[in-house]
C-alpha positions in Angstrom: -194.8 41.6 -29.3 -197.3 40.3 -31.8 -194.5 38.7 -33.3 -192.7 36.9 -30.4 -195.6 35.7 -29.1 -197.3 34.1 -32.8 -196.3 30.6 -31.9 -198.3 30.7 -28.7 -202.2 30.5 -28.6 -202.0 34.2 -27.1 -204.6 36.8 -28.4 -201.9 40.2 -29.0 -204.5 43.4 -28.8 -203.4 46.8 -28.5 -205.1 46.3 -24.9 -202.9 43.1 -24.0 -200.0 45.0 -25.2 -200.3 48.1 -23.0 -201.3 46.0 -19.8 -198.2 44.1 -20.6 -195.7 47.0 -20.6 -197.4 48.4 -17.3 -196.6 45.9 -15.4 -193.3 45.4 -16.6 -192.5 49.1 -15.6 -193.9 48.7 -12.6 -192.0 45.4 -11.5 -189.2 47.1 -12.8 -189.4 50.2 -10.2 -189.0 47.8 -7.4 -185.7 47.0 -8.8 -183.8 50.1 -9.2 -180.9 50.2 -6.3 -177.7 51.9 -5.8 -174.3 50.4 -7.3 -171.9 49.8 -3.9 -170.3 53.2 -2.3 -173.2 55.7 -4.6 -174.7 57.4 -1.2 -170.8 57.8 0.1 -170.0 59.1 -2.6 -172.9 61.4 -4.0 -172.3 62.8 0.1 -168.7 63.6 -0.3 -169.5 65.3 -3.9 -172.2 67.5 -2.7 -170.0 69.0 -0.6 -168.2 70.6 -3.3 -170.4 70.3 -6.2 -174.0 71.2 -7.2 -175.1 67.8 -8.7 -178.2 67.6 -11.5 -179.4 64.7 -13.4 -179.8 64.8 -17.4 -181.8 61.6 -18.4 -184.0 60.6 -21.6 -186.1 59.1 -18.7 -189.7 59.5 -18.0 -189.9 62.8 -15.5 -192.4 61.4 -12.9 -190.2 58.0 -12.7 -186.9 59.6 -12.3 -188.9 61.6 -9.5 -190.1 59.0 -7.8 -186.6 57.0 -8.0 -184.9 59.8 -6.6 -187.3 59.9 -3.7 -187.4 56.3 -2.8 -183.1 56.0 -3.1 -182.9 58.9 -1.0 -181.0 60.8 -3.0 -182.6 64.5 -3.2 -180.3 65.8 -0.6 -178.2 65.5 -2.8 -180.2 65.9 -6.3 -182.9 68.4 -5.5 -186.0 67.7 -8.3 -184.9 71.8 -9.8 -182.0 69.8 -10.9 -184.0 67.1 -12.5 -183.6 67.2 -16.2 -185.4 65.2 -18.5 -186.0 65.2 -22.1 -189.7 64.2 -21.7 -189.8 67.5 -20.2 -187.6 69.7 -20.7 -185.5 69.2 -24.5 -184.7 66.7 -26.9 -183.1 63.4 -26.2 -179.4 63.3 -25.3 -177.3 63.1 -26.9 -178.6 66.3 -28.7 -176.6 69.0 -27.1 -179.6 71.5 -26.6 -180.2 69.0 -23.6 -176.7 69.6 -21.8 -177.0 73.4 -23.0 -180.9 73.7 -21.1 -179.3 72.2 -17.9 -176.1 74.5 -17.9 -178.2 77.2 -18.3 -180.3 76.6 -15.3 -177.6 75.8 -13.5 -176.1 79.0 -14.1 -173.0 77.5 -15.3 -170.5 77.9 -18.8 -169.1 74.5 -20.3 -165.6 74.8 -18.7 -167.3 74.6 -15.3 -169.2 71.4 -15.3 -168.5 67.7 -16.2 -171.0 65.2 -17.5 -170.8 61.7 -15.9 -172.3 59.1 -17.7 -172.7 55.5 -18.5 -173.6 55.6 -22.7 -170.4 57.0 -24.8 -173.3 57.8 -27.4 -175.8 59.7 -25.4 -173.8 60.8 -22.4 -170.3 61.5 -23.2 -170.8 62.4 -26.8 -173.6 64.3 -26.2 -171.9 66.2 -23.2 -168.6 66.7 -25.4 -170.8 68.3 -28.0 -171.5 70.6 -25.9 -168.1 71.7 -24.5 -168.4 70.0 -21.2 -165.7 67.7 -20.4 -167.1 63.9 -19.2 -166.3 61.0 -17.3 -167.6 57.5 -18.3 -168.4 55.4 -16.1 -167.1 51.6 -18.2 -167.1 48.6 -15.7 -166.1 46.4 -18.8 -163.5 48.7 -20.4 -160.3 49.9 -17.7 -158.2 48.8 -15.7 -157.2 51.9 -13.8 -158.3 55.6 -14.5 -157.4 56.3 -18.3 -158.6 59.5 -20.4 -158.7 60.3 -24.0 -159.6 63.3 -26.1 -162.7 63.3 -28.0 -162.8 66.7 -30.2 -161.7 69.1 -27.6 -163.1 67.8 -24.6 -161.3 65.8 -22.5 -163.1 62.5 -21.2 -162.0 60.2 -18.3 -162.9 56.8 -18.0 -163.2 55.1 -14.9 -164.5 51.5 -13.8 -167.1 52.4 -10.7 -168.4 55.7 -9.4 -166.1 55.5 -6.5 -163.7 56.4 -8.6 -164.8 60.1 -9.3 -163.3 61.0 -5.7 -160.0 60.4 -7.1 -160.5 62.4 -10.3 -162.5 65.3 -8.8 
């Protein structure tokens, strides 16, 4: 910050920089939303499938988001994971093998969706699960590829997933 901010008659202190961040986070919980369809979908899921979340995100903000999107009934907080928490950072696979183990289930009977290739799908694959990544930019229609011996579906929106699942 000190950096981006030298050719500016701005004072940088430690104190400046942690006010700064703050409020950045917190403008920036006002803007987390839904992509189109989530609720719909997350509905239809849960009504075959115990859902979790596995982030890298802070515990108490991923708390809080799931609470003001409304998504617990779907998501209860027990199937909250979050490396802050609870294990490394995906996409280490002692992350994916804490939540399977909680979850009372083996590799061949979950499936990691995810938006990073690096810390979701590789990390998930690492771990035996087989993923779905979520690429906007990528497809055209629902494609898969191999990556070791997992087997990894991309799709373009989260929609999608009821045709796959």
């Amino acid at each position: 910050m000190r950096k981006a901010l030298e050719s500016y008659p701005i004072k940088v202190s430690e104190s400046f920089a942690r006010s700064f961040f703050q409020q950045v986070e917190q403008a920036e919980e006002g803007y987390v939303t839904l992509f189109p369809q989530v609720l719909d979908t997350l509905a239809s899921l849960s009504a075959n499938y115990r859902l979790a979340i596995i982030s890298n995100g802070r515990r108490d903000r991923l708390e809080a988001n799931l609470t003001r999107l409304g998504l617990e009934r779907f998501i209860p907080k027990e199937r909250l994971f979050s490396s802050e928490r609870d294990g490394p950072r995906k996409p280490h696979p002692d992350m994916f093998q804490l939540a399977m183990h909680k979850l009372g289930i083996r590799p061949q009977e979950g499936v990691m969706i995810g938006n990073s290739w690096k810390q979701d799908i590789v990390g998930a694959t690492d771990s035996g699960l087989d993923a779905v990544w979520i690429h906007p930019a990528g497809v055209k229609k629902i494609s898969q590829r191999k990556l070791g011996l997992q087997t990894v579906v991309i799709i373009r929106n989260f929609q999608q997933l009821l045709t796959i699942l």
